[in-house]
N, CA, C and O atoms as a GROMACS GRO file, in nm:
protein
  308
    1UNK      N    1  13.831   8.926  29.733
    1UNK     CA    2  13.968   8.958  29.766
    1UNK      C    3  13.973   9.098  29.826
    1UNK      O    4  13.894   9.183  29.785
    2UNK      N    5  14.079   9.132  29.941
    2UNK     CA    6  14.079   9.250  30.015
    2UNK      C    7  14.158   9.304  29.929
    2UNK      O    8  14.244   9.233  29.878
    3UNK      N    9  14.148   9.462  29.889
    3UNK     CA   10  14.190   9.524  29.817
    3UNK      C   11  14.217   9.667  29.922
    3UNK      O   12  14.130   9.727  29.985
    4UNK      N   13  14.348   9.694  29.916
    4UNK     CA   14  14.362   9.871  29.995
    4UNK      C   15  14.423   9.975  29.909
    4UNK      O   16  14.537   9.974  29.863
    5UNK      N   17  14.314  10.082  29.891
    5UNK     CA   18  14.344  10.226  29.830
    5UNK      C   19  14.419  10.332  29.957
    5UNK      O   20  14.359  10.378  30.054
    6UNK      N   21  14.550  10.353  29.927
    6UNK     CA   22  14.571  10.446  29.962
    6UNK      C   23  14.547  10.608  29.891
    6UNK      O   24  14.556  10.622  29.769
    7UNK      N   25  14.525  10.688  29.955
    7UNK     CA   26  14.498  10.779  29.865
    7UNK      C   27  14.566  10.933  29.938
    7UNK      O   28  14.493  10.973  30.029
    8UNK      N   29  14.648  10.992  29.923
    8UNK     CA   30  14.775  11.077  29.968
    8UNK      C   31  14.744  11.229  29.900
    8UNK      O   32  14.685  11.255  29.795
    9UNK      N   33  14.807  11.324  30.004
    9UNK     CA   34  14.751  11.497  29.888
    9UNK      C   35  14.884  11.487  29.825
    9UNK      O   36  14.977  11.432  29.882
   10UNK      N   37  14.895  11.545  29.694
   10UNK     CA   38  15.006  11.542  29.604
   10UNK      C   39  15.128  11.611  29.704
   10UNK      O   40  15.111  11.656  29.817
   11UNK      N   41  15.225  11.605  29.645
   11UNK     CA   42  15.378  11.682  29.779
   11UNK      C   43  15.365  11.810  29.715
   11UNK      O   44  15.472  11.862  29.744
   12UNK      N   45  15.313  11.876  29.660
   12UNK     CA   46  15.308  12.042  29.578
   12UNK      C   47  15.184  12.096  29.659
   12UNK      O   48  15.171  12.215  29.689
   13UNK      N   49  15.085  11.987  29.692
   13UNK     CA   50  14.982  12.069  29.786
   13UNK      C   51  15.007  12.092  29.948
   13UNK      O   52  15.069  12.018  30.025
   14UNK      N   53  14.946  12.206  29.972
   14UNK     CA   54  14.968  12.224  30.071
   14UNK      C   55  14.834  12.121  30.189
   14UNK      O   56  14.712  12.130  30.194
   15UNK      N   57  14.918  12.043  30.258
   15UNK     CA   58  14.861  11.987  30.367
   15UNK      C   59  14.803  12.004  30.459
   15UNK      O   60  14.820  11.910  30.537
   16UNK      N   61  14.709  12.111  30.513
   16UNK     CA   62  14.669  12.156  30.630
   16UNK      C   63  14.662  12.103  30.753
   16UNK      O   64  14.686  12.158  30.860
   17UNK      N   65  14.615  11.950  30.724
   17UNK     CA   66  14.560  11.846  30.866
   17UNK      C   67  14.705  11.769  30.874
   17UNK      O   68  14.736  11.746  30.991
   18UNK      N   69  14.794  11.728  30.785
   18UNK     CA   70  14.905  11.716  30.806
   18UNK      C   71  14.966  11.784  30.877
   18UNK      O   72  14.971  11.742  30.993
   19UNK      N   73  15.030  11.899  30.852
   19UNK     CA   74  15.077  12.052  30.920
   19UNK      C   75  15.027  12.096  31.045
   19UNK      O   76  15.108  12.152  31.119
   20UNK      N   77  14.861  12.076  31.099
   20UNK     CA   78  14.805  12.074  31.237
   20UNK      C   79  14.862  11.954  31.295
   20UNK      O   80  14.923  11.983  31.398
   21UNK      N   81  14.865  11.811  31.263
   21UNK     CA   82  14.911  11.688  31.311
   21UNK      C   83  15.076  11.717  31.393
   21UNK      O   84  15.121  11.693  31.505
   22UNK      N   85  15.134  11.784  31.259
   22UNK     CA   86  15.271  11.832  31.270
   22UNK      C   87  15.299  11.926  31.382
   22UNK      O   88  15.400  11.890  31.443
   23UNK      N   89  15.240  12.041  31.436
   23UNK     CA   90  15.255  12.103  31.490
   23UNK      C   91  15.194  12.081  31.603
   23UNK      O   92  15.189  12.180  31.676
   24UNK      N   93  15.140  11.974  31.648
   24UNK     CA   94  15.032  11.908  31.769
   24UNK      C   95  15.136  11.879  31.834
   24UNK      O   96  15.174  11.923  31.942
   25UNK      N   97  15.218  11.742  31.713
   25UNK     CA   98  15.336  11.667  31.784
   25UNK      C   99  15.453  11.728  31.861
   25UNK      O  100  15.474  11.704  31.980
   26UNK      N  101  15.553  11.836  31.760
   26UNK     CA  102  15.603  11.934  31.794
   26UNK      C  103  15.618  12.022  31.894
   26UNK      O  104  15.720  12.076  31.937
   27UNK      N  105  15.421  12.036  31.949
   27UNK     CA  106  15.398  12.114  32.073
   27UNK      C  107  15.414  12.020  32.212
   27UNK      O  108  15.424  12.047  32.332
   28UNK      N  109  15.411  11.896  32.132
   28UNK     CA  110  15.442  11.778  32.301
   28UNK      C  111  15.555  11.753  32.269
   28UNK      O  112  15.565  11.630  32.272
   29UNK      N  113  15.670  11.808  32.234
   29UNK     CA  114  15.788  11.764  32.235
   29UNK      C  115  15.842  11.641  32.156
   29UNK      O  116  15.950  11.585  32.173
   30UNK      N  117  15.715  11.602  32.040
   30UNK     CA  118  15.780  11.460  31.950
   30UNK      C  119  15.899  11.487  31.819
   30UNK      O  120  15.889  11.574  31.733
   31UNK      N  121  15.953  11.438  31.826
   31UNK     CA  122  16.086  11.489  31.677
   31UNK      C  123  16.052  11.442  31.595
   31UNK      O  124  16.108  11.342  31.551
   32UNK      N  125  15.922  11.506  31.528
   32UNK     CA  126  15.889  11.511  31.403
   32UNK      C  127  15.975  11.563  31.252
   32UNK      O  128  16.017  11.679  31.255
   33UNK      N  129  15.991  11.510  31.171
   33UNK     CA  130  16.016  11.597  31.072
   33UNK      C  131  15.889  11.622  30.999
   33UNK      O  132  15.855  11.740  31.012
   34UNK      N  133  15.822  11.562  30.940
   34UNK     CA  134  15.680  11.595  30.837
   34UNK      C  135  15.590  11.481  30.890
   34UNK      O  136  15.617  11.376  30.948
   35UNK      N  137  15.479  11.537  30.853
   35UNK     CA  138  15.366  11.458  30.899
   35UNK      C  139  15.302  11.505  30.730
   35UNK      O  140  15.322  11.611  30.671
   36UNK      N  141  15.217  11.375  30.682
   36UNK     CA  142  15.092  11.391  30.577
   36UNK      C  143  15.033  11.313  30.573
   36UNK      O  144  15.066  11.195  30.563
   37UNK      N  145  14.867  11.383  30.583
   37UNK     CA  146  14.763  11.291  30.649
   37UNK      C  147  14.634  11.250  30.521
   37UNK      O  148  14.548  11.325  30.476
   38UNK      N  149  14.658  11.128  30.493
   38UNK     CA  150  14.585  11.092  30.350
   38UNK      C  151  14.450  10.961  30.447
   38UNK      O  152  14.427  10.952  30.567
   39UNK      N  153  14.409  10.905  30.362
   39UNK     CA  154  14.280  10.808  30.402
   39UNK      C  155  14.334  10.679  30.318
   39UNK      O  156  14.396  10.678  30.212
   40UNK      N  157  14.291  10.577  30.394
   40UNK     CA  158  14.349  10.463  30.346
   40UNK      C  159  14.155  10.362  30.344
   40UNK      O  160  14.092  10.380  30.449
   41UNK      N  161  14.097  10.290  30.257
   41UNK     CA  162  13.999  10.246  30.177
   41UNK      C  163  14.072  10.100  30.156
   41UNK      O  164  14.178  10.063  30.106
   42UNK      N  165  13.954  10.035  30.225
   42UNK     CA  166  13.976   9.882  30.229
   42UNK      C  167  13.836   9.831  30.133
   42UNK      O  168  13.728   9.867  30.180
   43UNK      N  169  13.833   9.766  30.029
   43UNK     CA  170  13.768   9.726  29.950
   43UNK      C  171  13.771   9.504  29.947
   43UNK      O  172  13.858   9.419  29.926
   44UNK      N  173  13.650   9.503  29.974
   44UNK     CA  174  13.630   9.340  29.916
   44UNK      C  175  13.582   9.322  29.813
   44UNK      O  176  13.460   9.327  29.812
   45UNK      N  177  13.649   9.295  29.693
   45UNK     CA  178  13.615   9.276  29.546
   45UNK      C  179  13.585   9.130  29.514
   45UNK      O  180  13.633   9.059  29.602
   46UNK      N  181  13.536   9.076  29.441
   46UNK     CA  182  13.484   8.941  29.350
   46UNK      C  183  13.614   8.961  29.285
   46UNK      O  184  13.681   9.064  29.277
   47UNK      N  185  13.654   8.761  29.208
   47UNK     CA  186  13.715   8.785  29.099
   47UNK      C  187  13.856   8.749  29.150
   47UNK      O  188  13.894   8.745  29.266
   48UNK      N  189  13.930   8.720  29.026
   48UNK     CA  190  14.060   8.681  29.072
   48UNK      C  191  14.161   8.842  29.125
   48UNK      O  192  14.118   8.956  29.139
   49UNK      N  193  14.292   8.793  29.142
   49UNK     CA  194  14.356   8.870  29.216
   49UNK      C  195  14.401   9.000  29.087
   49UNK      O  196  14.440   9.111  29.123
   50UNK      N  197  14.390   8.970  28.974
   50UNK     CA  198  14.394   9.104  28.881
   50UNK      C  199  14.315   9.164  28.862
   50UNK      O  200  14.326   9.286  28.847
   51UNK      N  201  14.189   9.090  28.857
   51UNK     CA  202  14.069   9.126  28.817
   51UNK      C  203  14.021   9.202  28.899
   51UNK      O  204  13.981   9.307  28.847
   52UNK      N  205  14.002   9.191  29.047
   52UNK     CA  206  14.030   9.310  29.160
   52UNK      C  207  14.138   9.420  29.186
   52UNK      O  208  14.112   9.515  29.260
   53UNK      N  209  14.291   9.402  29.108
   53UNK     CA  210  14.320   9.452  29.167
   53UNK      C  211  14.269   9.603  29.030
   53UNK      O  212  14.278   9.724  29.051
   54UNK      N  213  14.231   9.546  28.928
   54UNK     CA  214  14.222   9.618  28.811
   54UNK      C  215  14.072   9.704  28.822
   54UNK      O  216  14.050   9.816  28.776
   55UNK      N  217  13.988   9.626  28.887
   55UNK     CA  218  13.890   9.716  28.945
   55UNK      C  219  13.917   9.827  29.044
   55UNK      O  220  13.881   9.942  29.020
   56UNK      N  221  13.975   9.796  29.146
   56UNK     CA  222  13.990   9.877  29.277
   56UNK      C  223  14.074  10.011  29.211
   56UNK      O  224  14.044  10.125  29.246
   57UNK      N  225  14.191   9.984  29.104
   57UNK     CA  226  14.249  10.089  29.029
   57UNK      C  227  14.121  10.184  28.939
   57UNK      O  228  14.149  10.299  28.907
   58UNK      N  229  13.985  10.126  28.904
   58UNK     CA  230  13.891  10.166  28.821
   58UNK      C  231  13.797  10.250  28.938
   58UNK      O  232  13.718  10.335  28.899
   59UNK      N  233  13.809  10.225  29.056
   59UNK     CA  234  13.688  10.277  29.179
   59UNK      C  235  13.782  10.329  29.221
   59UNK      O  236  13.741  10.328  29.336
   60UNK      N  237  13.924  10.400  29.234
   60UNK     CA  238  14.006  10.474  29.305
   60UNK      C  239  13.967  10.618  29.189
   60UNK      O  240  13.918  10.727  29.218
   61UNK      N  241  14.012  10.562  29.051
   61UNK     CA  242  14.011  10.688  28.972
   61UNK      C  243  13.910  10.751  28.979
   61UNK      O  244  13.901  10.867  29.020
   62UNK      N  245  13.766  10.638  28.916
   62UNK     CA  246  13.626  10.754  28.942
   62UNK      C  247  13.572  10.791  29.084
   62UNK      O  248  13.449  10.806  29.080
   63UNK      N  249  13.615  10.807  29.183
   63UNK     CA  250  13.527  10.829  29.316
   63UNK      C  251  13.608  10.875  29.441
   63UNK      O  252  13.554  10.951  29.522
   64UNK      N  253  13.782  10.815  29.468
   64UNK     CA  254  13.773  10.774  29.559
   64UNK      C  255  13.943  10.869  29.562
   64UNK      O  256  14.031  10.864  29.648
   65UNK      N  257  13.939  10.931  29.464
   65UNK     CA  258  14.080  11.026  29.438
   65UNK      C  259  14.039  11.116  29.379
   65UNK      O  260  13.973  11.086  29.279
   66UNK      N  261  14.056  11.253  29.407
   66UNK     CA  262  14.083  11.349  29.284
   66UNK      C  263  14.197  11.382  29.244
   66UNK      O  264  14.285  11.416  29.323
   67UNK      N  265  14.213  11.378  29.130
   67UNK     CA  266  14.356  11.358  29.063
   67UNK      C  267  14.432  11.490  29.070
   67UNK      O  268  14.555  11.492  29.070
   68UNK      N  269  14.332  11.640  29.077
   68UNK     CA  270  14.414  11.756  29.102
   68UNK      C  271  14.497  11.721  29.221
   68UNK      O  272  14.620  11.715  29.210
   69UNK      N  273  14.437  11.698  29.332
   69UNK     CA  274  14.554  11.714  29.423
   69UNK      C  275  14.551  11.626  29.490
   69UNK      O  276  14.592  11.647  29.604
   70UNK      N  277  14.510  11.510  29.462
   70UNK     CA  278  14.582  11.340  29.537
   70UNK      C  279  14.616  11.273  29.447
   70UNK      O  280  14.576  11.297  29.332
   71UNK      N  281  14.710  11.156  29.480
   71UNK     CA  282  14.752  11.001  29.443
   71UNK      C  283  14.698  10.922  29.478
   71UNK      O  284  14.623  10.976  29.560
   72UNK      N  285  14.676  10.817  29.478
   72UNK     CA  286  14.688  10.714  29.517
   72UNK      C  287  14.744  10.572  29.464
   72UNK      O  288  14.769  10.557  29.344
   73UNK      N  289  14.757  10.495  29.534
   73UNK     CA  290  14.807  10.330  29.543
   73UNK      C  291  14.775  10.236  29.569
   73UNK      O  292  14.775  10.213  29.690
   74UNK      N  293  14.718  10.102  29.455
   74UNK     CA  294  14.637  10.066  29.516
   74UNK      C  295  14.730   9.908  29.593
   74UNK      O  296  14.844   9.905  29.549
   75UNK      N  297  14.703   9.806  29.678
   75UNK     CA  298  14.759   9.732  29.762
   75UNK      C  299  14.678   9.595  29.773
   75UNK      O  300  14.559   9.595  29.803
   76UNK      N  301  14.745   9.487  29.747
   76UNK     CA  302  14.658   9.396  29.748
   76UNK      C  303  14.677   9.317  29.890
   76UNK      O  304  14.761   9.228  29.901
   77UNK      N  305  14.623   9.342  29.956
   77UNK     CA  306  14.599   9.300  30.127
   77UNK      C  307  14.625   9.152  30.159
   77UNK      O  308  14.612   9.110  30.274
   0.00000   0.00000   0.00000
């Protein structure tokens, strides 16, 4: 089963590659309000549709997020 981790910097951290993205757009004239730039992780798991989605929540926490300053969500595709 396709499984998708989003994984986002918390809204208290400061965004850098967001904020460059932001100010790229801005400089070509796009009407941006905020830009934040996270990584999105597509996973094919074994197993029924909990059983993946309960893993992919188990491989987001140990590896694939740090909890100081990201989230993530996981998405069943």
């Amino acid at each position: 089963m396709k499984i998708g981790v989003r994984v986002m910097p918390r809204a208290e951290v400061l965004d850098t590659q967001g904020r460059a993205v932001e100010d790229t757009l801005r400089g070509h004239s796009f009407p941006i309000e905020a830009v934040r730039v996270g990584k999105f992780i597509e996973l094919n798991l074994p197993g029924s549709e909990t059983e993946a989605l309960g893993k992919a929540k188990e491989i987001a926490q140990f590896v694939l997020c740090n909890p100081l300053i990201e989230t993530f969500e996981v998405i069943k595709m």
